[in-house]
C-alpha positions as CSV (number, residue, x, y, z in Angstrom):
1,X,0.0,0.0,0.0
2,X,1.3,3.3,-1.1
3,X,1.9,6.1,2.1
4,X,1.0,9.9,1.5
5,X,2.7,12.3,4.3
6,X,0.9,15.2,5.0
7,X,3.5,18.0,6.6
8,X,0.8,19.4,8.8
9,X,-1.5,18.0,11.6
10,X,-4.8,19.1,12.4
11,X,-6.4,17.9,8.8
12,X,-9.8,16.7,8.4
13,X,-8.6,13.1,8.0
14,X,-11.9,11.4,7.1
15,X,-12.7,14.4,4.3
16,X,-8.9,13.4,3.0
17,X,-9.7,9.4,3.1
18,X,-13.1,10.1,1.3
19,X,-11.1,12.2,-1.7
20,X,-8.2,10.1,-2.2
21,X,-9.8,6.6,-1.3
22,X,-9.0,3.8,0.6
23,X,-6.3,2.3,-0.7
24,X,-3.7,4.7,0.7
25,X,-1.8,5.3,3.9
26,X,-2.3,8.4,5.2
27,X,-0.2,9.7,7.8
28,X,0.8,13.1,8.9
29,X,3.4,15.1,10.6
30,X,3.7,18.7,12.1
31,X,6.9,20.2,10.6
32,X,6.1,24.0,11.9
33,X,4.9,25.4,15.6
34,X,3.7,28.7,15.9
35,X,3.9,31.3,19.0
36,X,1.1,34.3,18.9
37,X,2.9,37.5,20.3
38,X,1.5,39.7,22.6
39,X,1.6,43.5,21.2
40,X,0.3,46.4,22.2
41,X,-3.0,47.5,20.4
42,X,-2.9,50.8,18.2
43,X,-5.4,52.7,16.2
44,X,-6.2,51.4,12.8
45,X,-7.7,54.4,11.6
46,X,-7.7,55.3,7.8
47,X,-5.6,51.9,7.6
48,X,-5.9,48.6,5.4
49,X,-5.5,45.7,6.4
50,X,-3.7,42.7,4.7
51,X,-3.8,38.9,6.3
52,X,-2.0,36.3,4.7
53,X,-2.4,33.4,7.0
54,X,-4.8,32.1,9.5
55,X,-2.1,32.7,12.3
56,X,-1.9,36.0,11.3
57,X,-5.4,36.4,11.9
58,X,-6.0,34.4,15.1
59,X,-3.1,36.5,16.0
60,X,-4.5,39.9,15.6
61,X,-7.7,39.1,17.1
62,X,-6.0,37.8,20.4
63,X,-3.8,40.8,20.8
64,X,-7.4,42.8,20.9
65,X,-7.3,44.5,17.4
66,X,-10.8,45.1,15.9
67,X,-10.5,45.6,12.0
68,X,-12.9,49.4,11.2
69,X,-14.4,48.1,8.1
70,X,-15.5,50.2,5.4
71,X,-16.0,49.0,1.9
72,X,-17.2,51.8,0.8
73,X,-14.5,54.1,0.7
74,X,-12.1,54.0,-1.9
75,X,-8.9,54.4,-0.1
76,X,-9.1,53.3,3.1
77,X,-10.0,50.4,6.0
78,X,-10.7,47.6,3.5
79,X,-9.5,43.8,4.2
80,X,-7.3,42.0,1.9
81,X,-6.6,38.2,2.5
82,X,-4.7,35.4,0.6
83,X,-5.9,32.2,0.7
84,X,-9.6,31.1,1.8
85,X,-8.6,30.0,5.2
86,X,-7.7,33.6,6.1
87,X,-10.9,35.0,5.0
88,X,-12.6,31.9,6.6
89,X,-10.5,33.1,10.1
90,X,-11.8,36.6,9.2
91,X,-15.2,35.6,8.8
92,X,-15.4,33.7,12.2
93,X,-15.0,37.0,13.7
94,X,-17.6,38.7,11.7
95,X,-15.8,40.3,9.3
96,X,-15.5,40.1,5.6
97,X,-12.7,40.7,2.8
98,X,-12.7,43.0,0.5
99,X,-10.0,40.6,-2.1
100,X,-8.9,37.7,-1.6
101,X,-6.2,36.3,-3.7
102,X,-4.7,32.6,-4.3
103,X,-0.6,34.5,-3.6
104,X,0.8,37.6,-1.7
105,X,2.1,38.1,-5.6
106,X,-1.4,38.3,-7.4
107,X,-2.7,40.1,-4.5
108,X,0.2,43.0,-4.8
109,X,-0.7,43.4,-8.5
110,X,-4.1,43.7,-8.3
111,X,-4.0,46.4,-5.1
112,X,-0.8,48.1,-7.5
113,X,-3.7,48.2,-10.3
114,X,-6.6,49.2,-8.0
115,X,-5.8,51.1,-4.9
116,X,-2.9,52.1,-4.7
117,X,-3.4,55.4,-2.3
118,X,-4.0,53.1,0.7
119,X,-2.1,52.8,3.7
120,X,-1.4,48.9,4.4
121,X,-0.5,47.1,7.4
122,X,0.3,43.3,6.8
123,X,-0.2,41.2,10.0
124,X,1.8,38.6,9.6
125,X,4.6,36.0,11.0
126,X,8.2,36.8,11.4
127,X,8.7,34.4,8.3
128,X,6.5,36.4,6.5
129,X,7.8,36.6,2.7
130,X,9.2,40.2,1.1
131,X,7.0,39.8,-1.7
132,X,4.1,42.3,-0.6
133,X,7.4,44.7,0.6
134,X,9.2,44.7,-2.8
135,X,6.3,45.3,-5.1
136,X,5.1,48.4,-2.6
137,X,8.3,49.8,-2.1
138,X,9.2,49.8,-6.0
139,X,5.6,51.8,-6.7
140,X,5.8,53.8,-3.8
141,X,2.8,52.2,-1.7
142,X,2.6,52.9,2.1
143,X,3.5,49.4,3.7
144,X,4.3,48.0,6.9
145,X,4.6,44.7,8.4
146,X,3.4,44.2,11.9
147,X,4.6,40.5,13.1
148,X,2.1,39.0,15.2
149,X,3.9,35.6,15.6
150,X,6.5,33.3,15.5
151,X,7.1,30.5,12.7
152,X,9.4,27.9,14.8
153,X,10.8,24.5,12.8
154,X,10.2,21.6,14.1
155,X,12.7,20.0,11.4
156,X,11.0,15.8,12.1
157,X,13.1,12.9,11.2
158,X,10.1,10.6,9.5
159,X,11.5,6.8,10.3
160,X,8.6,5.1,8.2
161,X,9.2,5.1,4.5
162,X,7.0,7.3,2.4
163,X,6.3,6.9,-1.6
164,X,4.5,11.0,-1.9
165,X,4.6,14.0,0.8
166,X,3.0,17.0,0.6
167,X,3.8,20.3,1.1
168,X,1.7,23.6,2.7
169,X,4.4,26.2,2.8
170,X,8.1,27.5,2.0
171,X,9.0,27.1,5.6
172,X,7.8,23.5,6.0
173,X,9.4,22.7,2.7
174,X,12.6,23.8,4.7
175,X,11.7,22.5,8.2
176,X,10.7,19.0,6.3
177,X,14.1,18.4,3.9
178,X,16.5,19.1,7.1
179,X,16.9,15.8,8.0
180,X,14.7,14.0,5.4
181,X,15.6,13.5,1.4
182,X,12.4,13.7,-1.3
183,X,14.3,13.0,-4.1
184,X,12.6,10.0,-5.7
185,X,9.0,10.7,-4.0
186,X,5.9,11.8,-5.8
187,X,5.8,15.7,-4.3
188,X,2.5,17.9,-4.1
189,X,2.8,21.8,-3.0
190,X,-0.4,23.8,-2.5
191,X,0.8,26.6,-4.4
192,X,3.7,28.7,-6.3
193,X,5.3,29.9,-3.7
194,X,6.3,26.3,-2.3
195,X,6.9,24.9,-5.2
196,X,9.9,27.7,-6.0
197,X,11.2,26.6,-2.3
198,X,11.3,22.8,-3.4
199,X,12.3,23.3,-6.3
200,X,15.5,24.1,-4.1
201,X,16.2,20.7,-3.3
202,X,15.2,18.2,-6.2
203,X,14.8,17.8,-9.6
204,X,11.9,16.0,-9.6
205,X,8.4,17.0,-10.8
206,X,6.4,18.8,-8.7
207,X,2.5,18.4,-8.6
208,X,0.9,22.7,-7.6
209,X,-2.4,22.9,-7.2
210,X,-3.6,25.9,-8.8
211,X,-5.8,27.0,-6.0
212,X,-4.2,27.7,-2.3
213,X,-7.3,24.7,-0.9
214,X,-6.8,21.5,0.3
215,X,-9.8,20.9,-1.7
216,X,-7.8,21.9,-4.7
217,X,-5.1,20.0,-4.0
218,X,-6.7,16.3,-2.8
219,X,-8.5,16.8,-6.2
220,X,-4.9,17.3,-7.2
221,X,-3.4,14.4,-5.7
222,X,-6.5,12.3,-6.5
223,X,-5.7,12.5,-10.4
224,X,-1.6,12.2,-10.6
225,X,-2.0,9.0,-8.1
């Protein structure tokens, strides 16, 4: 029987067995921890807010932020998200997003094409990519990053053989591959982003999904096994 490893605990395991059938083993492994810091609160007034993780939003709302939504105006206090988790987090709190976006790169282009006068704050870990930064800083975007928590590797040495492993993030690519080799295994990445950091260390083909869901990606899985 073929063994998938999932690099991340906490999946709906029965929804994944139902997808991908039973003829696999499934088994899973936390490669990342994650520490919410406590900061003091400030006034979000006339600012926009960017989340593009659900620690970054569980984060926020624990240090006693509260978003001032307003959709309506053009340059100011809306919500931008990447991935449907974080707007899933958002929405658990009763707020909405004003964009979502599958990558912090499509999400820079579109606010670089849309609304550019805004004033950003990106609440985030302090592994948090540059990408957002770059793009701001090269059009002249008011843009800050305000780390909310800490991305800590666990770096697992998996004992049990594995024949395909999937991947949720540049930092678990790089948590995962410190004392374990995937050269030879089948390798799925949830997105762009982590595939560019495996890409790193194989030359193997790598399996993205084109949408930043698990969903997406067991429907993925499902057709290249």
């Amino acid at each position: 029987m073929q063994k998938i490893l999932f690099t991340k605990k906490g999946l709906d395991r029965k929804m994944i067995s139902k997808e991908l059938g039973e003829n696999l083993d499934i088994d899973f492994v936390d490669v990342l921890s994650f520490e919410n810091l406590k900061i003091p609160t400030f006034d979000l007034k006339n600012k926009s807010l960017i989340f593009t993780s659900v620690q970054g939003v569980n984060a926020f709302f624990e240090n006693g932020f509260s978003p001032n939504e307003n959709f309506v105006e053009k340059d100011f206090n809306k919500i931008y998200t990447v991935g449907k988790k974080s707007k899933n987090a958002l929405r658990k709190h009763g707020f909405g997003t004003f964009k979502i976006k599958n990558n912090a790169k499509d999400l820079a282009k579109f606010i670089i094409e849309n609304f550019n006068k805004e004033n950003f704050l990106h609440f985030c870990g302090n592994l948090a990519l540059d990408t957002l930064q770059v793009q701001f800083k090269n059009e002249k975007i008011k843009y800050k990053k305000v780390v909310v928590y800490n991305t800590k590797f666990r770096y697992p040495e998996i004992e049990n053989p594995f024949d395909e492993v999937v991947f949720f993030s540049p930092s678990g690519v790089q948590s995962f591959v410190k004392y374990n080799k995937i050269e030879g295994k089948k390798i799925f990445s949830i997105g762009e982003t982590t595939t560019k950091e495996i890409e790193k260390f194989t030359k193997d083909e790598i399996y993205t999904s084109e949408e930043s869901t698990l969903e997406d990606l067991l429907h993925l899985i499902k057709n290249k096994l």
